[in-house]
C-alpha positions as CSV (number, residue, x, y, z in Angstrom):
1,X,5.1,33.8,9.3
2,X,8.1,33.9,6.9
3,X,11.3,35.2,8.2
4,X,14.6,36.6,6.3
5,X,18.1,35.3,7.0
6,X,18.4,37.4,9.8
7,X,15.5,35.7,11.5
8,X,13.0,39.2,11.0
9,X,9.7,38.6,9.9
10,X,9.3,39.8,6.2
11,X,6.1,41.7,6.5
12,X,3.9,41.7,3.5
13,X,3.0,44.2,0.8
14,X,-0.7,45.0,2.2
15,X,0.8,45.0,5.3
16,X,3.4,47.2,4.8
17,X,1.2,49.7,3.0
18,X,-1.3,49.4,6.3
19,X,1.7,50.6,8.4
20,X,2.5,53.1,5.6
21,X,-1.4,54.2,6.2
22,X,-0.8,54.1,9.9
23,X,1.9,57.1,10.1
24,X,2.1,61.0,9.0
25,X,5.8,61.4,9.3
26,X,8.4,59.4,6.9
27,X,12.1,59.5,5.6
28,X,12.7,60.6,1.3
29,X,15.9,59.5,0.2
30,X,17.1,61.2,-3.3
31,X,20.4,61.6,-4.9
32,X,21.6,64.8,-5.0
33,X,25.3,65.5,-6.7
34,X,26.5,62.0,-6.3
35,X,25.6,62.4,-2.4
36,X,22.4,60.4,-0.6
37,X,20.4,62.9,1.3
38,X,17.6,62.4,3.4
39,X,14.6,64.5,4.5
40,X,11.6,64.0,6.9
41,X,8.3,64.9,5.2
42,X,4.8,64.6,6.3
43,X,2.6,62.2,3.9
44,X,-0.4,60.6,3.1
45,X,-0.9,57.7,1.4
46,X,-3.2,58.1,-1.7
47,X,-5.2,54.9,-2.6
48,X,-8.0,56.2,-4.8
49,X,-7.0,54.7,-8.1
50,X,-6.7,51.4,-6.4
51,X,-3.0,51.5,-7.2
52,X,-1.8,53.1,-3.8
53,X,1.3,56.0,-4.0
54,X,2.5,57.9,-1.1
55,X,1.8,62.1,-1.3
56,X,3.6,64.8,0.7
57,X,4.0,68.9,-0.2
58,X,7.0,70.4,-0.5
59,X,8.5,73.9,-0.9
60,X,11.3,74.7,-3.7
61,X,14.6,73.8,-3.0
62,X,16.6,70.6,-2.5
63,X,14.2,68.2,-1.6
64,X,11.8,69.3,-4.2
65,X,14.6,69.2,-6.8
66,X,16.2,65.5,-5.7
67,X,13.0,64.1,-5.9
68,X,12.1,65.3,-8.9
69,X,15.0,64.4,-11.0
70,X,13.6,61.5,-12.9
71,X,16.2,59.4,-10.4
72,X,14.5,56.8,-8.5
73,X,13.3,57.6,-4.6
74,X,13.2,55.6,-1.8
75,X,10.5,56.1,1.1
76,X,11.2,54.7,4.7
77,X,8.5,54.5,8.2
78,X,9.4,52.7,10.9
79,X,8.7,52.0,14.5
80,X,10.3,51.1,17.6
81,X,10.1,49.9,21.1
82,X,13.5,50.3,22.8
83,X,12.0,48.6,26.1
84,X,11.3,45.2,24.5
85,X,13.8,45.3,21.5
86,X,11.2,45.2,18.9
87,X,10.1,47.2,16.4
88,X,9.6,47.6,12.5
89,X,10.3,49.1,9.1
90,X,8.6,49.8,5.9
91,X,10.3,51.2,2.7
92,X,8.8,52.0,-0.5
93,X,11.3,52.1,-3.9
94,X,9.6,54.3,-6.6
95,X,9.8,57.3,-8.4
96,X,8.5,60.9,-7.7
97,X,7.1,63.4,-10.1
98,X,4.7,66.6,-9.6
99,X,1.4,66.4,-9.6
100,X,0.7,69.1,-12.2
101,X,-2.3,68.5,-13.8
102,X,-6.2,70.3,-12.9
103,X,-7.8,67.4,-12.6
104,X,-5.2,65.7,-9.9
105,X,-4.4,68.8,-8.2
106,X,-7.8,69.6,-7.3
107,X,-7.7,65.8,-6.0
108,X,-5.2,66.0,-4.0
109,X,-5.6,69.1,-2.4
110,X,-9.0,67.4,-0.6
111,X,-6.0,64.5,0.6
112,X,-5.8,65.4,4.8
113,X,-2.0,66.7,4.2
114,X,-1.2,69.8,5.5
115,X,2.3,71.3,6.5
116,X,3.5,71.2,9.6
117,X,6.5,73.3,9.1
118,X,6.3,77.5,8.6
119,X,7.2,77.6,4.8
120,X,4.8,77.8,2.3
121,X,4.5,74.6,0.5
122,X,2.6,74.8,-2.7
123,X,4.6,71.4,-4.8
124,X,2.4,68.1,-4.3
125,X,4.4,65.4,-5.0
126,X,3.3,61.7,-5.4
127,X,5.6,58.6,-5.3
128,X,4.2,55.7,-7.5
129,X,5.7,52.7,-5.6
130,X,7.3,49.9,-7.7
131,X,8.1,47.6,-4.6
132,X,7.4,47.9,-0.8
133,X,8.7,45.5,2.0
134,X,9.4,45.3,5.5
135,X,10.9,43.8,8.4
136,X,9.8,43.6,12.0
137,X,11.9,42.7,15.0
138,X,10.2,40.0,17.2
139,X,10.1,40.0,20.8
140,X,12.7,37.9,21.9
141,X,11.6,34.1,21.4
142,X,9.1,34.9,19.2
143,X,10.6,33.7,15.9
């Protein structure tokens, strides 16, 4: 088990995109007029092209428009158990762009992604990862 400086345990890639499978509900983070924003989307992570990218629908507006910017995105899951102290986090770096294309849409739309949320969200959007990493909080004494 390697650990970082801090003494949490670097989880690896496949790892981290296991975790990454494991969940529904993740953080975007774009940059929107110099400012970080943040929004909770639902996802699905899409590895049919053996390459794996994370998918989520979105409705116009700000979200849609900051991830879209050609800017790069950053992705974040995570996990925790405030009883024990321990717990874990997963962010994916990458870049977002609309999935616009017959062939893809009609791919993605058989994806289990659904909205959760009233609005009508018709924008797939897919994040093509260029790095992924984690860290995970051991249970006291465990490191």
């Amino acid at each position: 088990m390697a650990l970082d400086r801090n003494g949490l345990e670097i989880i690896g890639e496949d790892d981290c995109w296991l975790l990454l499978g494991s969940q529904h509900v993740g953080r975007l983070g774009v940059c929107l007029g110099g400012r970080p924003e943040i929004f909770p989307v639902n996802y699905v992570v899409d590895d049919d092209d053996g390459a794996p990218s994370l998918v989520f629908l979105s409705a116009p507006g700000s979200k849609l428009a900051g991830a879209l910017l050609g800017t790069a995105v950053c992705f974040e899951i995570d996990a925790a158990d405030p009883l024990f102290h321990t717990g874990w986090s997963v962010v994916a770096h990458g870049r977002a762009a609309e999935v616009d294309t017959l062939d893809e849409l009609v791919r993605v739309e058989e994806l289990p992604l659904r909205p959760w949320g009233p609005s009508e969200k018709r924008n797939y959007v897919r994040i093509t990862v260029d790095e992924v990493t984690g860290r995970r909080i051991l249970p006291s004494g465990a490191g």
